[in-house]
N, C-alpha and C positions, 0 to 999 in steps of 0.2 A: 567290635571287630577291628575298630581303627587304632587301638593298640598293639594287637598282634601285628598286624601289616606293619608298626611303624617297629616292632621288635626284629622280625625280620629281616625289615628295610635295615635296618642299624646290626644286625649280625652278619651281613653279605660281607662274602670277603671279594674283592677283583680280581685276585688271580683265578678262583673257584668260578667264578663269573664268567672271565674270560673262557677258560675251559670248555665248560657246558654249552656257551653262546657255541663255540666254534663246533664243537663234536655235532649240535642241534642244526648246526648250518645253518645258525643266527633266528631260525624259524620261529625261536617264541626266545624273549627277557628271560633273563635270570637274576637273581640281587647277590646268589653265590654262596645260599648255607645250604651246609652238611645236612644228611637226612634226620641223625640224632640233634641236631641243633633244633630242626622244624619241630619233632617230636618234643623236646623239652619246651620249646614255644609252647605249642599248642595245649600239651597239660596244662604246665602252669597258667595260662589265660582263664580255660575252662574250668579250675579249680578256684580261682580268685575271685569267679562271677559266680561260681557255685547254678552252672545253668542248667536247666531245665531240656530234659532230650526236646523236645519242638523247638527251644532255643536256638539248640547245636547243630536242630536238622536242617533249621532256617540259614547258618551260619555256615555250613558246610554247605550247601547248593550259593549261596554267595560267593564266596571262596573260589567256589568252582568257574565262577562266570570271571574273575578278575585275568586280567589279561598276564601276573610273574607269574613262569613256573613254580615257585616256591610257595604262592597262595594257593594255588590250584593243589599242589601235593598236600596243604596243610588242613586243605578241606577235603582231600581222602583219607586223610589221618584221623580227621574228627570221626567219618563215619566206621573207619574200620577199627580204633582202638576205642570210641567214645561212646558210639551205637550199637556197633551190631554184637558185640559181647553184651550187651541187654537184649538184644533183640528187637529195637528197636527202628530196624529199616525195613520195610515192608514193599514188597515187591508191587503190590496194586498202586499204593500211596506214592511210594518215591522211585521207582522207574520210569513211568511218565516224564517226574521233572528231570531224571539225569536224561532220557530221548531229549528232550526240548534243550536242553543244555547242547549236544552234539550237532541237533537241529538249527541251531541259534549259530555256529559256526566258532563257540566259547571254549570248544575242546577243537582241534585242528593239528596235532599232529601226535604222530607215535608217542614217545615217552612216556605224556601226561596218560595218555587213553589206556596205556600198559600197564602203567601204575593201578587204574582203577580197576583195570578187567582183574589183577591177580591179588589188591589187597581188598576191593572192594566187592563186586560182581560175581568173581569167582565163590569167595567163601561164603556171598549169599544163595548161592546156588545147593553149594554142600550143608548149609544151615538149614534153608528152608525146600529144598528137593523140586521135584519135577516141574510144579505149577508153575514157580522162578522160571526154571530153565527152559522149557518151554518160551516163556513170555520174551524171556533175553535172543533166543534162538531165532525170533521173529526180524529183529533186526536185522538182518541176514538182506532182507527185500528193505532195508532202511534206502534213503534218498543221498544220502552221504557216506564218505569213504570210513569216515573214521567210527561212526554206528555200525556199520557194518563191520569193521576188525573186533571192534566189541565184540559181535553175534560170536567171533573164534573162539578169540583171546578167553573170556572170558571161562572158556570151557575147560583150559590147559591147567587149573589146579585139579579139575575132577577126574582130567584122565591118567594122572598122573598113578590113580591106580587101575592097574592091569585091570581089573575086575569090573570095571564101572567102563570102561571103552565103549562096549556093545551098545548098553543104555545110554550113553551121553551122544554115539551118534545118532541110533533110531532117534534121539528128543531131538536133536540139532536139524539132521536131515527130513524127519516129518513135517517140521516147524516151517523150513526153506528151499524145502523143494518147489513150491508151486512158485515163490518167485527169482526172480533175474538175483544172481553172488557173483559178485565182481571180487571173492578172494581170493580165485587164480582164474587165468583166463583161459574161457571153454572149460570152468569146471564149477561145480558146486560144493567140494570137498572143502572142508577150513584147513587150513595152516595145520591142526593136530593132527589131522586124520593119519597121515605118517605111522605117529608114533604109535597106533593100536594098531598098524598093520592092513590097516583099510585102504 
């Protein structure tokens, strides 16, 4: 892993850097690469080690715990273009360790957490259906702010079709009704609910 990091470290540009730092309101590092830059990283490492998916699952929850922006996105990269087109992310197995990650306070503001809810969380939800979504919905009653946008975010590639709204709220709302959602205040509704007209 201590290559990629150090490929990254060496692709960051300052001005990019600058940029991101200021838009984030300094709230998490950046080194300042492009998203097709992390992407080309990230192949290329994973292809040179020729590694093994429990390699890359160990590697991408690493990633995730590093304190740049840019490692954090490069270990949702691993799991959304290098796993779950296998099928190799499983909701029992690896949702525990991404809670504990939010848990741990390793995820701590918007971006990174958005990033995951829409290339990671989300399209496990539409991969592997209800059982997922339910489990993710749960976080809703999480202890922290940024699990909990999880429990939304996560929902917003499913409802993106009209047809799937009804069913994505009954799983959402079943899941988080009985505890305390701090997603608006005095309400239990996510961020999506809007856009189905709920």
């Amino acid at each position: 892993m201590e290559e990629l990091i150090t490929r990254l470290r060496a692709d960051g540009d300052p001005v990019k850097k600058t940029w991101w730092e200021k838009y984030l309101k300094s709230v998490i590092e950046f080194y300042g690469v492009p998203m097709a830059q992390i992407r080309s990283a990230v192949h290329a490492w994973a292809e040179e080690r020729a590694m093994a998916p429990e390699e890359l699952r160990s590697a991408a929850f690493d990633l995730m715990r590093r304190p740049i922006a840019e490692e954090k996105l490069a270990g949702i990269l691993v799991m959304q273009e290098l796993l779950l087109p296998i099928e190799e992310l499983s909701a029992g197995r690896d949702l525990p360790v991404i809670a504990s990650i939010f848990d741990a306070g390793q995820i701590w503001e918007w971006n990174t957490t958005d990033w995951l809810c829409v290339r990671v969380l989300g399209p496990m939800i539409e991969q592997q259906g209800r059982p997922t979504a339910e489990r993710i919905a749960t976080w809703a009653g999480a202890p922290g702010l940024w699990r909990r946008r999880a429990a939304a975010v996560a929902f917003v590639p499913a409802v993106r079709a009209v047809t799937a709204c009804s069913l994505v709220w009954s799983i959402w709302y079943s899941a988080s009704a009985p505890r305390t959602c701090a997603m608006r205040s005095g309400s239990r509704r996510p961020a999506w609910a809007g856009c189905c007209g709920i």
